[in-house]
N, C-alpha and C positions, 0 to 999 in steps of 0.2 A: 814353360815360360814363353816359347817361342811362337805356340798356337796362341796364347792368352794375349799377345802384345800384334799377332795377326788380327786378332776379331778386334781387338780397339781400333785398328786402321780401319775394318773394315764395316766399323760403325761409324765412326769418321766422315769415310767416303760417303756413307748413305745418306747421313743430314744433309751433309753439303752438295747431294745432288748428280755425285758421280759414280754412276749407279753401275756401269758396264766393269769399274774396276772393284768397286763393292761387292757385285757379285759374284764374282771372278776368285777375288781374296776368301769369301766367305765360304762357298764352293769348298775349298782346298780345307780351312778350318774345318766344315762338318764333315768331310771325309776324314781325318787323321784326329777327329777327338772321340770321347766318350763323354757320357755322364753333363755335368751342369754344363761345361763350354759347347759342348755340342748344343744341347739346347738352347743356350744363347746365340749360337751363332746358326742355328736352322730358323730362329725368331727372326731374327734379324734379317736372312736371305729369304725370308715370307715379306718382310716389307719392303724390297729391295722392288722382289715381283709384285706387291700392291701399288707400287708407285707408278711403275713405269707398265703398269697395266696389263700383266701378265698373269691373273686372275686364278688360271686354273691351277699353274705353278704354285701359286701362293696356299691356295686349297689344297694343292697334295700334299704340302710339307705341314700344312697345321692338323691333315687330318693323321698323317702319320705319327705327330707329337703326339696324338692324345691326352688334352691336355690333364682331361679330369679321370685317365682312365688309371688303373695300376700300374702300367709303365711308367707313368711319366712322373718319377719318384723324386725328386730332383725338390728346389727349396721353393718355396712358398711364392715369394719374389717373380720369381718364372711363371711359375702358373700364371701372378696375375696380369705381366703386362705382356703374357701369350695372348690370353684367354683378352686381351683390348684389343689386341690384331687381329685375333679374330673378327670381331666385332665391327670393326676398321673394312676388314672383307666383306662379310655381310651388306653396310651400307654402300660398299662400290658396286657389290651385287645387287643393290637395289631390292634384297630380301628384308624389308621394314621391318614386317609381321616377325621373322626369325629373329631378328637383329633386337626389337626388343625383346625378345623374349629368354633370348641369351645373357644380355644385358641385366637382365631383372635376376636371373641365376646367379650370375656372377656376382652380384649386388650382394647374395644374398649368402653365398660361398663363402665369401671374403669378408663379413662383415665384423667380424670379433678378430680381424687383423690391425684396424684403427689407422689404414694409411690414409691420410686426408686427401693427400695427392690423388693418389687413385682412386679415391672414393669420391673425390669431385669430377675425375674424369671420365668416369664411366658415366656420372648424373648426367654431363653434357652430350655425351655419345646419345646417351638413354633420348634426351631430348631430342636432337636432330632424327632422330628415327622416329618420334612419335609425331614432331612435326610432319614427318613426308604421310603419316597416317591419317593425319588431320586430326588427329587424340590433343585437342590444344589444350585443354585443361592439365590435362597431364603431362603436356611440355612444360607447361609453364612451371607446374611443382618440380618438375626435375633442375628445370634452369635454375629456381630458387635455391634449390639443395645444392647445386654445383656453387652458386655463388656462396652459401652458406658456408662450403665445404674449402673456402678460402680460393679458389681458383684463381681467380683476379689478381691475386697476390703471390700465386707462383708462376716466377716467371718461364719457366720452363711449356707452358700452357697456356699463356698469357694470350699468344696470337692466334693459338688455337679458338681460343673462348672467342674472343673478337668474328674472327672468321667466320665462324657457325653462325653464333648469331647476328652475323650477317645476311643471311639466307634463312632465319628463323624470322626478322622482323623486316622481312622485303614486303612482306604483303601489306604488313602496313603502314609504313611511313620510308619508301626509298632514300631522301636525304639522309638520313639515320644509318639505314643499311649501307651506303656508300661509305659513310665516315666511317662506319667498325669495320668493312670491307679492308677499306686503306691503311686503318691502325694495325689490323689482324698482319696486314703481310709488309708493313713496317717494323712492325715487331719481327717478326721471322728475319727479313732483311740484314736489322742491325745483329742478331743472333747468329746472322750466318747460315741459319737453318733452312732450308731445300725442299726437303724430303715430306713433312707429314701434310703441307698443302697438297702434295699429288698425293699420297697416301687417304687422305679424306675427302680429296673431293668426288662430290657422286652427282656432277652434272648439272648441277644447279647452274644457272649463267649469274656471272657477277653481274651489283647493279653498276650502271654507269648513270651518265650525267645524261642524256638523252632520255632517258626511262624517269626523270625526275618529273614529276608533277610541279606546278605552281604550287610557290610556299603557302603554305598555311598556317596558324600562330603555333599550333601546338607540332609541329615541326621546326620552325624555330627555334623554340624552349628547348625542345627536345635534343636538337643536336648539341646546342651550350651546355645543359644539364650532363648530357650523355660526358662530354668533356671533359667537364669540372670533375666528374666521377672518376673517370680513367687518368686527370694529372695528378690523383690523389692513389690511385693505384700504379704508375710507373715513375714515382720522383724517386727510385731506388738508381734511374739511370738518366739522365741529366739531358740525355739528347731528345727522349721519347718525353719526356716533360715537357722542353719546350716544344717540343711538334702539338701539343695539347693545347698551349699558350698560344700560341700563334693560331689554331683554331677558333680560337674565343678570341682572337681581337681579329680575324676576319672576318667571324661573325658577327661581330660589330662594328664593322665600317671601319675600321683604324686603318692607317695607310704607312709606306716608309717601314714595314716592318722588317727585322735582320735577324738571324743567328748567328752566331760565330763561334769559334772552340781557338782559346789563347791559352800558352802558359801564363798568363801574366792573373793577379787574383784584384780586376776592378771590383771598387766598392759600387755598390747601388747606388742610384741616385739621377740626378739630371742633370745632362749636358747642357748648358743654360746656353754656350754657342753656337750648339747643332739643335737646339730643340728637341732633344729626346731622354727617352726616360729606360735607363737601365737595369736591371736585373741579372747577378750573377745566380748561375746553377749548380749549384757544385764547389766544392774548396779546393779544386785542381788534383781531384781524387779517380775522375774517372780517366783513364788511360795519359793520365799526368797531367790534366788539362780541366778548365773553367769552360764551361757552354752558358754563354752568355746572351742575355735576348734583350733587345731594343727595339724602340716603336720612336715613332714621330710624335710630338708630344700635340695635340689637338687644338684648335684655337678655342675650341667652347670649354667653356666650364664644365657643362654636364659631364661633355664624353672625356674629360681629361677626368675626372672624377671615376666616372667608368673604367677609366685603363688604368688609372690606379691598383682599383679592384682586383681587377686582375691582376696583376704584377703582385699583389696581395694573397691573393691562391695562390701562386707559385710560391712563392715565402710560403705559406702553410702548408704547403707538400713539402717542401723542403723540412720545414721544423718539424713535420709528423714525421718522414722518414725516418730521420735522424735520433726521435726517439723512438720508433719501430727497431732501430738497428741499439738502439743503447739494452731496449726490454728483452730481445732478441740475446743480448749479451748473456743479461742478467737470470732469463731461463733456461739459457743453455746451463747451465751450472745444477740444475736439477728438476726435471718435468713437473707441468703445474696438475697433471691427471696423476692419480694413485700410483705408486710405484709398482706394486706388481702386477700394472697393466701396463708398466712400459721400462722393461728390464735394460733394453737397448740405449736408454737413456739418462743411467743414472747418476753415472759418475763422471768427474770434472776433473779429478786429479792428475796429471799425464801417468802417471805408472796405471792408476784406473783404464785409462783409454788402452792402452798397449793392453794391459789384458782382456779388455772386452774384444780386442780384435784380435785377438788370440781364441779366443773363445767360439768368434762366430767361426775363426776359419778352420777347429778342432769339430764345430756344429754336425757337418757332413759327413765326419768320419766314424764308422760304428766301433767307437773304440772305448775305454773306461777310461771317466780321465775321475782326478782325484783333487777335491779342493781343498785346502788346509786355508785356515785362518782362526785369530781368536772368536769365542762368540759372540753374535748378532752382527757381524762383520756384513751380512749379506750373501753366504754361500747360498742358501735356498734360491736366491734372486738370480744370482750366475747360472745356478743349474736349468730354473726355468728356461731364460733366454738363450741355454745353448739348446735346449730343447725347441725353445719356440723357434730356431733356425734350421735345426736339421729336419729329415724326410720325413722323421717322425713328429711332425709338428700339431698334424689333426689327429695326433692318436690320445695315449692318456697319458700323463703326467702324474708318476704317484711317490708322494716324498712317503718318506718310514723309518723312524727314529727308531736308534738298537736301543736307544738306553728308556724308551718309554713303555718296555713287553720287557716283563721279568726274564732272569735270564733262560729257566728252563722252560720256557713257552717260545725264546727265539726260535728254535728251528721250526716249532710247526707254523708260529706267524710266518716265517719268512716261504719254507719249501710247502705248505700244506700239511695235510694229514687226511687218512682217511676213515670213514665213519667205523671204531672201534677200534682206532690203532691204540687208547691206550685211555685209561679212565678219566671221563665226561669229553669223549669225543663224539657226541651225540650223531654230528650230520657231519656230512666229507664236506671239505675246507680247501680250497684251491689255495691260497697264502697268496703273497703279498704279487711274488714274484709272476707267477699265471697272470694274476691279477691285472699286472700292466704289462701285459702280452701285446706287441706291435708298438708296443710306446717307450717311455724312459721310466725307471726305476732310482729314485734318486735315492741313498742310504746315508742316513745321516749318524752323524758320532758311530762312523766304522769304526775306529779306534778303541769302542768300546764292545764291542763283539768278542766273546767269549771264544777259548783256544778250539773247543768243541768242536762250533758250527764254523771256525773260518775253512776246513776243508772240505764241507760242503758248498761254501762260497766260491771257492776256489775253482772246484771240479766245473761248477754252474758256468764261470765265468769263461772256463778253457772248453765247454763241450757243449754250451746251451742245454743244459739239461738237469730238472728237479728230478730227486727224487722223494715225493712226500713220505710222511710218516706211515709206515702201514702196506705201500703200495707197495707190489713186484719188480716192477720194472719204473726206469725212470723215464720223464717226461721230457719232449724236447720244447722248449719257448724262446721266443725271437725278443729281447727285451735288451734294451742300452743302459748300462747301468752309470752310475754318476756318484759316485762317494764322495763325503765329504767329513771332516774331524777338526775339532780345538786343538787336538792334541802332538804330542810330538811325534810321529810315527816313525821317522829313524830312532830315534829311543826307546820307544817300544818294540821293535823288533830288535834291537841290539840287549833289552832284559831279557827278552823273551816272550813276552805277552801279546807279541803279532806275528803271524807266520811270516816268515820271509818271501814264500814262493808266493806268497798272497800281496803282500805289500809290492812285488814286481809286479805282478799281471795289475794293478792299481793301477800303480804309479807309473802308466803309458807320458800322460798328460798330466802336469801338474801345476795348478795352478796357485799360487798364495796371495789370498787378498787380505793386502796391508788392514791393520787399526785405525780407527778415526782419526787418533792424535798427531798419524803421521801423513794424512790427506786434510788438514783441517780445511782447507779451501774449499771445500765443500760445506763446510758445517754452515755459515747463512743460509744459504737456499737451504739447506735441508731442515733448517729451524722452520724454516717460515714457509717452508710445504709442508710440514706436519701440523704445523700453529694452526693454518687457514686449511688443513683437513677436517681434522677434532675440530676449530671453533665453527665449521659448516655441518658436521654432527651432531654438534651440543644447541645451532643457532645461536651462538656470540655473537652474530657481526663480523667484523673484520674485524682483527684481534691483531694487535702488531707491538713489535718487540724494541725498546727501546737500544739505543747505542750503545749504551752500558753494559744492559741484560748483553747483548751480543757480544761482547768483548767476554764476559765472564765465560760467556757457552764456546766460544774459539778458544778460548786460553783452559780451561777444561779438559782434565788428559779421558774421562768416555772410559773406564774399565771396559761398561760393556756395551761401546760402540754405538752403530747407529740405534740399536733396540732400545738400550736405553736413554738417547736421546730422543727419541718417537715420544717412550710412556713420559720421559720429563715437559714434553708438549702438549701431548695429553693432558697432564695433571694439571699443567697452567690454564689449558684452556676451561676442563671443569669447574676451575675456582674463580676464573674471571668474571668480571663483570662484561655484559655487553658490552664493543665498540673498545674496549680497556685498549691502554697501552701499558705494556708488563714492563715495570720494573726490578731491578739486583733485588730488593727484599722479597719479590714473587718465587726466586725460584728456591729449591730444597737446600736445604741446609748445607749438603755436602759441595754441590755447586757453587752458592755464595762464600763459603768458608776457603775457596781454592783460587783465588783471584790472586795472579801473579804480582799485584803491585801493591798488595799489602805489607806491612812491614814485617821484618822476620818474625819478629820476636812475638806476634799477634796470630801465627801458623805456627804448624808442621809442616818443614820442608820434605818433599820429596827424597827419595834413594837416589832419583836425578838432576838435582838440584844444589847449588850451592847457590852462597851470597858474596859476590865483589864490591866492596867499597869505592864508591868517584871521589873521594876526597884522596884521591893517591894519585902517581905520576900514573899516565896512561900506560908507558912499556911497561909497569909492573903488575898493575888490572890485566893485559895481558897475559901476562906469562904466568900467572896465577890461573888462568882461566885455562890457557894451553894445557898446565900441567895437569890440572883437574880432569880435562878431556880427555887426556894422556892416560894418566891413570886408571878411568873409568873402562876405557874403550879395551886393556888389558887384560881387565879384571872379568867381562862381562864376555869375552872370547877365550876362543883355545888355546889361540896362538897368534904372534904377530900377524902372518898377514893374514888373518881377520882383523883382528887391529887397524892394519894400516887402513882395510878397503874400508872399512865404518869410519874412521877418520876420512876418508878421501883423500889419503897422501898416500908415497909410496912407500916401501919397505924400506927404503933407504933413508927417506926423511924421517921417518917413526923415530929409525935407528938413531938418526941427530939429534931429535929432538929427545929420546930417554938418554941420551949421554948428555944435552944441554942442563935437564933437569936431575939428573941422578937419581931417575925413577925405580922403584922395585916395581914389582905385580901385586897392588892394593888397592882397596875401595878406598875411595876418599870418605873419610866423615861429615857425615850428614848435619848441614847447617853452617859447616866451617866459613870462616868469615876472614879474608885476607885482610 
């Protein structure tokens, strides 16, 4: 705890510049760690030395990480923003030719990681390197990719992107290069940030106002343009906006211009006594405060018309943000790319969140952890992603269902067999397990593993070692295993039908990922990432879901979970028409037949389910409803406190309240109607 809360100080210090106590703290970190914090904090003490220009320091600590070699076993993450440091070195070293050729590696290393971040940052490194080559065609595509790859809009890179190409487009138009010059290290400025302008610079001289050339029109254009572009990429912060704005009306002659930062929230508009024309930035959101910008308002027509305009872009950055940040909102709730390309993403529900970070931080550990949930819940999805975080991330990945290999072919599917251990063993058979040697082995429906082979399971998981069918001796393999079951697994080892010693060496790590019905917060986005999957497979169009249909799919208890809410998207989208908007009569039968605001007597209620009449006093709607709860919550546990804690009361309130109601331990009947 003590090392991990050192290397944050002593990344800390490196942004912001104070590099002697940076590498001072870091120093003490890589001597008293091991493993991942070690190599974050050797990372780290490599850019301490790039910055402040200590070059060969910098080199012996990256050449000792190795990053791509079999040491350096540590999570994915590391490698790649090692293997930028690197890279970072190289162009201080003025090794171009190496620099991109590293670059183009790592490019190529990391490219089924899908970090946009890092994939736009390495395009921009790639560039400024091809530039010093004078490879300009090939900077240019790089630039294009890093732009593509959303750079612009993360701010974390923001000043970086500025900067460079600053020094990518000196040769040809210096007005330009001066203004992304100034934005690049306004940005750092307001960020606080220090460290990665001496870390990347490689000697280039900034342009200045001296070095300007007489204007020419397409310089001119150029720097407005350049402007209007970057107020639309930093109106996420109110200050850097207006430094945009105020660009573009010095570029046009405007005079009397101001910024300020009040808590007060001025409306827009014009000061008709001071002759000026106002513009708030911001809803008093940024560090509690409004960034407000005013100009003198012009006696021409034309140019007051003109600074309208402007004041007009800044309103449109503002409105684009704003719904940047609302869409933002709205996919955070479930990724717009396939899901099993983006496991780290999936879920919204907060007990979802705690277990995903559960997960990645169980990722590192070579231990068996064990997932329990009903079906189609997503266990496959969890085991991916803690796979795709731990060491063993570029290895294989192999799921293997007990219950889809009859039972007496289990053992040889899983341990092997060898050619004539026993009739139609034709050829030797490494099994499942060999199989994902170096990688994860995920086993699914353990719960259904026959009493047989679980002590072969067993011995495998306490010794690392098969023995297949046939062979002499047994084999030793390096393999992470990852089980997962529907089923109740204390219950089955309490009949007997699990081994016990086997259910402990499991059940290290145990994760249980809830049913749909109890996440439904999820369930929009996840309708309407499946809708707009299928209707992009089938060619629908955009296919989208009316208010209603969604009300049915949220209030829908999903027996089987997300799977079968996938195929009931699926099946909409087959039957749609192009461009359709689905309505309650589109979806299956069992879906439409279940809509909570039907009237009783037009359904089957639910085992969870009762019906309260409003035509009664409210305190008695109540205490009908309490007692029901009461009763259920009894009925459906051991013992009180289970009771209580599903109630979310405590033992003693339970107690009040089954003495209020003169409750026994019964279900309530189904339908009952107070």
């Amino acid at each position: 705890m003590r090392n991990g809360a050192e290397l944050d100080r002593g990344y800390l210090q490196l942004i912001t510049g104070r590099y002697e106590q940076a590498e001072s703290r870091l120093q003490r970190v890589v001597l008293n760690t091991t493993g991942e914090l070690n190599a974050d904090a050797s990372d780290f003490l490599a850019r301490v030395y790039l910055a402040v220009s200590k070059l060969d320091q910098c080199e012996e600590i990256l050449e000792a990480l190795n990053i791509f070699g079999d040491s350096f076993s540590y999570a994915e993450y590391q490698k790649r923003w090692t293997a930028v440091t690197k890279a970072k070195l190289l162009l201080r070293l003025r090794k171009f030719d190496e620099a991109n050729n590293w670059l183009t590696a790592v490019e190529r290393r990391f490219a089924e990681q899908q970090d946009r971040s890092f994939n736009a940052l390495v395009q921009l490194l790639n560039a400024q390197a091809l530039h010093r080559l004078r490879r300009t065609t090939e900077c240019v595509r790089h630039l294009l990719q890093s732009d593509l790859q959303g750079i612009r809009q993360t701010a974390e890179f923001q000043g970086q992107f500025h900067y460079t190409l600053a020094t990518i487009v000196a040769d040809d138009t210096m007005r330009v290069a001066m203004q992304m010059h100034e934005r690049g290290t306004r940005i750092w400025s307001d960020q606080g940030m220090v460290s990665v302008r001496s870390e990347i610079d490689d000697g280039v001289p900034a342009p200045t106002v001296s070095a300007i050339a007489p204007s020419a029109d397409f310089e001119s254009v150029a720097v407005v343009i350049n402007s209007i572009g970057a107020a639309f990429d930093l109106a996420y912060n109110p200050r850097l906006l207006a430094a945009e704005l105020v660009n573009l009306l010095q570029a046009g002659g405007f005079t009397g211009i101001s910024v300020a930062e009040t808590v007060d929230n001025p409306q827009d508009g014009i000061d008709r006594k001071a002759r000026r024309l106002t513009l708030r930035l911001g809803d008093g959101t940024h560090a509690g405060k409004s960034v407000v910008l005013s100009c003198e308002v012009p006696a021409s027509p034309t140019r007051a018309v003109i600074l309208a305009d402007i004041f007009r872009i800044g309103r449109a950055a503002v409105a684009l943000e704003k719904a940047r940040r609302e869409e933002r909102s709205r996919a955070a709730m479930w990724p717009s790319d396939p899901l099993e390309e983006h496991g780290d993403a999936l879920f919204l529900a907060e007990e979802m969140q705690t277990l995903i970070d559960m997960a990645k931080r169980v990722a590192a550990a070579n231990i068996p952890v064990l997932l329990t949930g009903e079906t189609g819940t997503g266990k496959e999805v969890i085991a991916r992603l803690i796979h795709s975080y731990s060491p063993r991330a570029a290895k294989t990945f192999l799921p293997f269902n007990c219950t889809a290999t009859p039972r007496d072919m289990l053992d040889s599917q899983l341990f092997g067999h060898r050619k004539g251990a026993f009739t139609g063993a034709s050829e030797n058979f490494a099994g499942v397990i060999r199989a994902a040697g170096g990688g994860t082995l995920f086993l699914d429906e353990i719960g259904e593993s026959t009493l047989d082979i679980q002590p072969k399971l067993l011995r495998f998981l306490e010794s690392g070692e098969v023995h297949p069918i046939g062979e002499t001796h047994p084999q030793r393999v390096d393999v992470r295993v990852i089980a997962a079951t529907n089923a109740d697994v204390d219950a089955l080892v309490s009949q007997g039908r699990f081994r016990e010693d086997l259910f402990y060496r499991l059940n290290i790590v145990r994760l249980h990922i809830p049913p749909l019905r109890d996440r439904r917060v999820e369930i929009p986005a996840l309708a309407n990432h499946y809708l707009q999957k299928y209707a992009k497979e089938m060619n629908k169009g955009e296919l989208r879901l009316s208010e209603e249909t969604m009300e049915y799919l949220v209030l829908y208890r999903w027996p089987g979970n997300v799977r079968q809410l996938a195929n009931e998207m699926r099946r909409l989208a087959a039957l749609a028409d192009p461009g359709a908007v689905l309505m309650p009569e589109h979806l299956c039968a069992d879906i439409a037949a279940s809509r909570r605001t039907l009237p009783a007597d037009e359904r089957t209620l639910d085992a969870n389910e009762i019906v309260v009449r409003i035509d009664q006093p409210f305190g008695a709607a109540v205490q009908h409803l309490e007692r029901a709860m009461v009763q259920a919550a009894l009925a459906r546990t051991s013992g009180v406190d289970e009771a209580a804690k599903l109630l979310g009361v405590s033992r003693k309130g339970l107690y009040l309240k089954r003495l209020r109601y003169g409750l026994e331990i019964e279900r309530p009947t189904n339908g009952e109607v107070a």
